[in-house]
PLY file of the C-alpha trace (Angstrom):
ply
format ascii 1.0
element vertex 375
property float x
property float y
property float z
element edge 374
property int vertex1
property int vertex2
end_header
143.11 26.28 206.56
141.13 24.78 203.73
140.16 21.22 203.66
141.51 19.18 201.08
139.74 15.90 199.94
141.50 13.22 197.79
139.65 10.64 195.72
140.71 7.57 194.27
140.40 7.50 190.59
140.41 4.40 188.35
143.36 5.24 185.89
142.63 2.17 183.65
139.06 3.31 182.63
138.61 4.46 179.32
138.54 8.78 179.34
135.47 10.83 176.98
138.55 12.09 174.99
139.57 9.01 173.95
136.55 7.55 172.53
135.17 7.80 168.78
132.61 10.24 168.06
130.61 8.69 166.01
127.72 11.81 165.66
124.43 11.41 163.72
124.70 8.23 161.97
125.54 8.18 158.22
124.00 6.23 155.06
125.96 3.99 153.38
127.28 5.18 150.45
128.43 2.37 148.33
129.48 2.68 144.32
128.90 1.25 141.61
131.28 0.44 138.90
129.75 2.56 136.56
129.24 4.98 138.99
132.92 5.18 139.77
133.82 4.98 136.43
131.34 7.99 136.13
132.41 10.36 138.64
136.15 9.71 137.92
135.32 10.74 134.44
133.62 13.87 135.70
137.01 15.05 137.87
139.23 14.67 134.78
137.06 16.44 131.58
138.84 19.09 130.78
135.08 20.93 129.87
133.31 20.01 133.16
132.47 22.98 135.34
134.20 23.03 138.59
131.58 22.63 141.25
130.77 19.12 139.15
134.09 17.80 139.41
134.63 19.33 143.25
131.19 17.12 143.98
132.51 13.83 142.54
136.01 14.17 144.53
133.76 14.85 147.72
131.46 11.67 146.95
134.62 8.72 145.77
136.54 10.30 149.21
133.32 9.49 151.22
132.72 5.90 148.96
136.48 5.67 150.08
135.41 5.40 153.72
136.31 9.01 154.69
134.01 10.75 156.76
132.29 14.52 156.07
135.18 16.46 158.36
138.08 14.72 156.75
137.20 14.89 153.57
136.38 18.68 153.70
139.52 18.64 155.13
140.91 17.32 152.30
139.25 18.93 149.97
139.19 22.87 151.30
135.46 23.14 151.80
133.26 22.83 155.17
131.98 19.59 156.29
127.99 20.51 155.92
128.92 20.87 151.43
130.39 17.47 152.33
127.61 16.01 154.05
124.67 18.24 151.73
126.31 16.61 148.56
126.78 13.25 150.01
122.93 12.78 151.07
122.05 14.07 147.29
124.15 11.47 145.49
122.79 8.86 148.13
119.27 9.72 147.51
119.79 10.38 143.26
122.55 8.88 142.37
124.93 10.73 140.14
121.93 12.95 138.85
122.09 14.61 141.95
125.62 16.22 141.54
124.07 18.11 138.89
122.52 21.56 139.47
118.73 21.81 138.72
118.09 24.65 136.51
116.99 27.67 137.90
113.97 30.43 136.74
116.41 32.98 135.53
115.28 36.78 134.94
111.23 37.20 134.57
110.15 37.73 130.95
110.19 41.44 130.27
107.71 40.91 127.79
104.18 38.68 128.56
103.52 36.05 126.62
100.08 37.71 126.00
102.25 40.31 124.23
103.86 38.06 121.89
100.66 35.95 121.53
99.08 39.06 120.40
102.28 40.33 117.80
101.99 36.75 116.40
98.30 36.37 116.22
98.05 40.00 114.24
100.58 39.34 111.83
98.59 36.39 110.92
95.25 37.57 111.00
95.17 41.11 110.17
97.44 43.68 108.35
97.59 47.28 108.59
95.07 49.84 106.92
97.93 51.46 104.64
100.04 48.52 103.85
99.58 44.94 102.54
101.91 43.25 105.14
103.45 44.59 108.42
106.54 45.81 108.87
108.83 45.86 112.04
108.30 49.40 112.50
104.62 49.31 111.25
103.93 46.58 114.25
105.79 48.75 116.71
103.66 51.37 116.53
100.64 49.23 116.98
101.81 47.38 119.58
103.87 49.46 121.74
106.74 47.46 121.58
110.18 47.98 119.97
111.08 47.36 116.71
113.89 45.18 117.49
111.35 43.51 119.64
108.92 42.51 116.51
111.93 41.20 114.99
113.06 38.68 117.80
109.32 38.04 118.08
109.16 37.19 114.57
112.42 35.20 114.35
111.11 33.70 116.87
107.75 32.14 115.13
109.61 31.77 111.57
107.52 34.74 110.35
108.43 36.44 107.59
105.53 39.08 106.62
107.55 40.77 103.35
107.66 37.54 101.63
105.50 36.05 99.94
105.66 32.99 97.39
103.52 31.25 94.52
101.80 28.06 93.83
100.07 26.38 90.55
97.34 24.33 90.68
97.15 22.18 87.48
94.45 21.47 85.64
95.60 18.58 83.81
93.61 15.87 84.32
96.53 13.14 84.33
98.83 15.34 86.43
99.35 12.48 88.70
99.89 9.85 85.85
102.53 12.24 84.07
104.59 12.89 87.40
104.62 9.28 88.39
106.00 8.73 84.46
108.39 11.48 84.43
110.08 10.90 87.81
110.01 7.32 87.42
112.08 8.01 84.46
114.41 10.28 86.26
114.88 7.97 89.11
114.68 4.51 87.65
114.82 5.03 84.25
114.45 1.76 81.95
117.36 -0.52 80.83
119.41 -0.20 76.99
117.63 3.82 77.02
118.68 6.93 77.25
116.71 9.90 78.77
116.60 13.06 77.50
115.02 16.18 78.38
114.23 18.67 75.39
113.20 22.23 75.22
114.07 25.44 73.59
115.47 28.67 74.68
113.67 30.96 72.20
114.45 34.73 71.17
117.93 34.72 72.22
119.42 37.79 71.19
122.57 39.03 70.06
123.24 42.45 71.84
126.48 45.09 71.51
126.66 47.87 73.40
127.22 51.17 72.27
130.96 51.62 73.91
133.55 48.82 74.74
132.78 47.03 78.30
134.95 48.52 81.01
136.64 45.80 82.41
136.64 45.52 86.60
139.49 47.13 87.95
140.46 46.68 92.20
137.53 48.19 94.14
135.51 49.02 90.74
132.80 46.12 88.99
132.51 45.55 85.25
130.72 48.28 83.87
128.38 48.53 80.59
126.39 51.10 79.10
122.76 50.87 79.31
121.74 51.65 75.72
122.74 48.26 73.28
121.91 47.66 69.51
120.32 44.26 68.86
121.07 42.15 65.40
118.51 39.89 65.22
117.49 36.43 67.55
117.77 33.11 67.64
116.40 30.00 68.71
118.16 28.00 71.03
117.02 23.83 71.19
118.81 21.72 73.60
118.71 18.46 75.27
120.30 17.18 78.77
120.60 13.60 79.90
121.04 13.65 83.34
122.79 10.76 83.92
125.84 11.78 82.44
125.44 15.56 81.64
125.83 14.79 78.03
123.81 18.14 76.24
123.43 18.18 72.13
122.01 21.46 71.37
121.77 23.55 67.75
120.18 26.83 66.88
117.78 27.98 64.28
116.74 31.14 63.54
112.60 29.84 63.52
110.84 27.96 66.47
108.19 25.85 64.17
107.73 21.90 63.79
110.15 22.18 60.86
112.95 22.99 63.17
112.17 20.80 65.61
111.98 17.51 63.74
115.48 18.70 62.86
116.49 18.63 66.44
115.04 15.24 66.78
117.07 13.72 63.56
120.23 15.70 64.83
119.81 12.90 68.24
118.82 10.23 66.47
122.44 10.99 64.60
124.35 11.78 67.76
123.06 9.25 70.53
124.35 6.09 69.58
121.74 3.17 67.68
123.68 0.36 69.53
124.14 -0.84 73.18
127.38 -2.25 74.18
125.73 -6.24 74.28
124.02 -5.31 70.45
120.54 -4.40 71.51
118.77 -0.87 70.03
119.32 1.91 72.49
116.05 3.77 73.26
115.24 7.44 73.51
112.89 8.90 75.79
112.22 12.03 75.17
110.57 14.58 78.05
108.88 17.87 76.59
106.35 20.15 77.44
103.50 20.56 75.61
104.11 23.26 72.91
102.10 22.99 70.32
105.16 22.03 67.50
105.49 19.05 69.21
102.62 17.35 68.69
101.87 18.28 64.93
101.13 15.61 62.07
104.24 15.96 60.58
106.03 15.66 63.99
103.91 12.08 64.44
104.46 11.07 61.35
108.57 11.64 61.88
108.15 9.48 65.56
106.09 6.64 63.82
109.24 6.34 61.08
111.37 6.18 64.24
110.21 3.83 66.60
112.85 3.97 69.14
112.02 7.32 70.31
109.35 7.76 73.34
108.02 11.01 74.15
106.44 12.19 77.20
105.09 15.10 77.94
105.24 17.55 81.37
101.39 17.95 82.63
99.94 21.16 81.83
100.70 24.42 83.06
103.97 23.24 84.15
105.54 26.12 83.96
109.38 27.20 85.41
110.42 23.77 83.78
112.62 25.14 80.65
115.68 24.32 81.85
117.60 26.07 78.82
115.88 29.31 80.66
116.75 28.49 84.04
120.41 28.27 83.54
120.89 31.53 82.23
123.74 33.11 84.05
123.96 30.08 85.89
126.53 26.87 85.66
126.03 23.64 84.72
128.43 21.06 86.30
130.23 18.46 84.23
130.01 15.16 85.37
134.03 14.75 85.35
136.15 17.49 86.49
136.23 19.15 83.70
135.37 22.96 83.37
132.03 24.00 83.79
129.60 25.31 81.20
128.78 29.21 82.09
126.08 30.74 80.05
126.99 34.44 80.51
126.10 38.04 78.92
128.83 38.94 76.39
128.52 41.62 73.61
128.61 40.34 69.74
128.98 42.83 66.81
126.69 42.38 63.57
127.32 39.50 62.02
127.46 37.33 65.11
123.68 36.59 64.42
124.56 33.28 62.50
123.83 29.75 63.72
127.05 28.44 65.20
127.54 30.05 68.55
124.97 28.79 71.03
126.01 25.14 69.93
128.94 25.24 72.12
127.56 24.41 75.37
127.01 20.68 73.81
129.53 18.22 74.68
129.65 16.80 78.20
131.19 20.07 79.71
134.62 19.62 78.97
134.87 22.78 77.16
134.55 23.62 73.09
136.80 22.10 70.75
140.35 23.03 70.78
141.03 26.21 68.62
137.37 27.38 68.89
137.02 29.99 71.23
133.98 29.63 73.20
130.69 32.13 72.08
127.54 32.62 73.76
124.65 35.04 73.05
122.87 35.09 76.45
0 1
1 2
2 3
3 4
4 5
5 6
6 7
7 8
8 9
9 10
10 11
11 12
12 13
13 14
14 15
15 16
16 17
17 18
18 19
19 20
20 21
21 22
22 23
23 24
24 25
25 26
26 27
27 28
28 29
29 30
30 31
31 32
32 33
33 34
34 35
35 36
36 37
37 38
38 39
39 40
40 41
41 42
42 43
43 44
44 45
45 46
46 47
47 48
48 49
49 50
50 51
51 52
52 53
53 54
54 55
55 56
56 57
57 58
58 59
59 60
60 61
61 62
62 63
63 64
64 65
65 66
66 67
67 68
68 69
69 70
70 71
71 72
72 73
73 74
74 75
75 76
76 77
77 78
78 79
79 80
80 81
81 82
82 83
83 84
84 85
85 86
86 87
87 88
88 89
89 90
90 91
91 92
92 93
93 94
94 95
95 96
96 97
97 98
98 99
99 100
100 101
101 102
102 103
103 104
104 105
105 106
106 107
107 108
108 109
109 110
110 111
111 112
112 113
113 114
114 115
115 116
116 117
117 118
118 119
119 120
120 121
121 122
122 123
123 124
124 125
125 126
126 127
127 128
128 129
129 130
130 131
131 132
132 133
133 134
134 135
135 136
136 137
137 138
138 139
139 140
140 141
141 142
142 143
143 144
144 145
145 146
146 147
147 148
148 149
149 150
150 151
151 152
152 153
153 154
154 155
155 156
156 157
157 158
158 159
159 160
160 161
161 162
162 163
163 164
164 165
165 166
166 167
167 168
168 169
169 170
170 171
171 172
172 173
173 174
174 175
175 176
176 177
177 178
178 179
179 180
180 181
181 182
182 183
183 184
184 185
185 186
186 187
187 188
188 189
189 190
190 191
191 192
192 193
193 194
194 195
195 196
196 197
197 198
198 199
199 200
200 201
201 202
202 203
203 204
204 205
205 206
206 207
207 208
208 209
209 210
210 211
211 212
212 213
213 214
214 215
215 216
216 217
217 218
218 219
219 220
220 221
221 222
222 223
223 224
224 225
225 226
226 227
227 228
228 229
229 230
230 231
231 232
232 233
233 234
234 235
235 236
236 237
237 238
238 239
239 240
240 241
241 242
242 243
243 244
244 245
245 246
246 247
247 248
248 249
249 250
250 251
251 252
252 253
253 254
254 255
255 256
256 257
257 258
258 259
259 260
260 261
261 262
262 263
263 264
264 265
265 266
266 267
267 268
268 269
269 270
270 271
271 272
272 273
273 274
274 275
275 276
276 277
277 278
278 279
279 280
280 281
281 282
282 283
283 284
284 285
285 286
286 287
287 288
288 289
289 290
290 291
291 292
292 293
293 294
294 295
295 296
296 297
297 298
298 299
299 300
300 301
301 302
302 303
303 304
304 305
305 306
306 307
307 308
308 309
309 310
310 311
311 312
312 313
313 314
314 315
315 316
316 317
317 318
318 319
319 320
320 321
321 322
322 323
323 324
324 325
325 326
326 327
327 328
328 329
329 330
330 331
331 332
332 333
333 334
334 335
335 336
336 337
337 338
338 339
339 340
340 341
341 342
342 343
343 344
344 345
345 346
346 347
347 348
348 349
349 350
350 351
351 352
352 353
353 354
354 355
355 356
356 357
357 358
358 359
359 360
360 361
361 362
362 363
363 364
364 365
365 366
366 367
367 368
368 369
369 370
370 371
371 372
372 373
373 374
């Protein structure tokens, strides 16, 4: 028969079960206001990824006094995430909860590659071309085409353009732009500033049938073949500030014509300022030979309240008259716009009233006269 031994046991003493298990001790993770304030944000943006606002639950239910197990319990995710995110916001704050950014897929292409494609479209160009081309590069690099594109893209590299420049030889270039824009930008009180040129050889073209007119799915079409009556001479001037243009035409391009231009401002711009004093006009031209004849001098010395100044040399691209053809010139209310556009005239258009109707300050032509333009 088996012996069987009793032992007293002490039923007030605390059991193993019923003590805390404290584990591996914890940092304390205390917040900040901001920090709070921070992470709360994070949990309720609508354009935060998920992980980011799952990490900032996990670290304000651990700043709540929640330890790893109940707060993955909480949360649906196992207590080492807890404790793994925890220790990074301790030690980074809430930089931590963000994910560092990761190498991605290796290059297919060396940068020795692209070093090269950009170094020989600099340097060097093919012995059948003047410039590369994508395909052109291809071939001599072994790469794609679509490849020399990115590449290109890329570097801002642009091998089928190519641009101009002017180096002027006018010894007071400097002096003349400092005038100029000064006048443009700050231009001088009780004055006007106008900028004059001409639009020469304009010419009055019909075609040989009647202009199709565009139709859904089909442009404006014209015949090729034209007969031309005559040209004309197109001088205008534009102030700037207001978009005020005066403009005539003559059929010659000499001084005679243009000391008639000047007289028709001196007629149109007003004499008088509003407080009494003698309103100035500077005038900006090129340096055309008709405007700096005697007879022109003589005209400016009889007219003292006219100032000319003249573009620098080889300045050219600056006729604005030229410039704007098929192109619009915006009024300075809201009126309509100016459009010089190609039209057809018949023979005995060639007279000198139509270019004058882009003067005005781009409200249109007088009423009852149909606008006509020979460009």
């Amino acid at each position: 028969m088996p012996v069987v031994s009793w032992q007293l046991v002490n039923t007030d003493a605390p059991r193993v079960s019923d003590m805390a298990r404290t584990g591996r001790p914890k940092a304390e993770l205390i917040l900040s206001g901001e920090e709070r304030e921070t992470l709360e944000r994070w949990t309720r943006r609508a354009t935060s990824a998920h992980a980011l606002a799952q990490r900032s639950r996990m670290i304000l239910e651990c700043a709540d006094g929640l330890d790893n197990k109940q707060v993955a319990a909480k949360l649906g995710c196992h207590h080492a995430t807890v404790g793994k995110w925890r220790n990074r916001f301790i030690g980074m704050r809430p930089d931590g909860l963000c994910d560092e950014p990761r190498p991605g897929r290796k290059p297919a292409i060396a940068d020795e590659k692209v070093e090269k494609v950009v170094v020989d479209t600099l340097e060097s160009s093919p012995k059948d071309a003047t410039h590369w081309s994508r395909a052109s590069m291809a071939r001599h690099t072994g790469l794609s085409p679509s490849t020399i594109g990115r590449i290109w893209k890329a570097f801002h590299l642009k091998p089928h353009l190519a641009d101009t420049f002017k180096i002027s030889a006018d010894p007071l270039f400097i002096e003349k732009v400092h005038d100029i824009v000064g006048l443009y930008l700050n231009p001088p009180e009780h004055a006007v500033v106008l900028c004059l040129d001409e639009k020469s050889q304009v010419q009055a073209l019909d075609r040989s049938q009647p202009v199709l007119p565009m139709m859904p799915g089909m442009p404006e079409r014209r015949t090729h073949d034209y007969a031309r009556y005559g040209t004309l001479d197109l001088f205008a001037a534009f102030n700037v500030a207001d978009g005020l243009v005066i403009a005539d035409t003559y059929k010659q391009h000499r001084h005679v014509e243009w000391i008639k231009f000047l007289a028709k401002i001196d007629k149109e711009v007003p004499q008088l300022t509003g407080l009494g004093e003698q309103l100035q006009i500077h005038i900006i031209a090129d340096n055309y030979g008709t405007h700096k004849t005697p007879e022109v001098q003589i005209w400016l010395d009889k007219h003292p309240r006219f100032h000319m100044h003249f573009t620098s040399r080889s300045s050219h691209g600056t006729s604005w008259p030229g410039r704007t053809n098929g192109t619009k010139i915006p009024s300075p209310s809201s009126g309509p716009r100016v459009r010089m556009k190609s039209s057809n005239h018949s023979a005995d258009i060639c007279s000198e009233s139509p270019a004058r109707d882009i003067s005005g300050r781009g409200a249109g032509p007088p009423p009852g006269r149909p606008p006509v333009w020979l460009l």
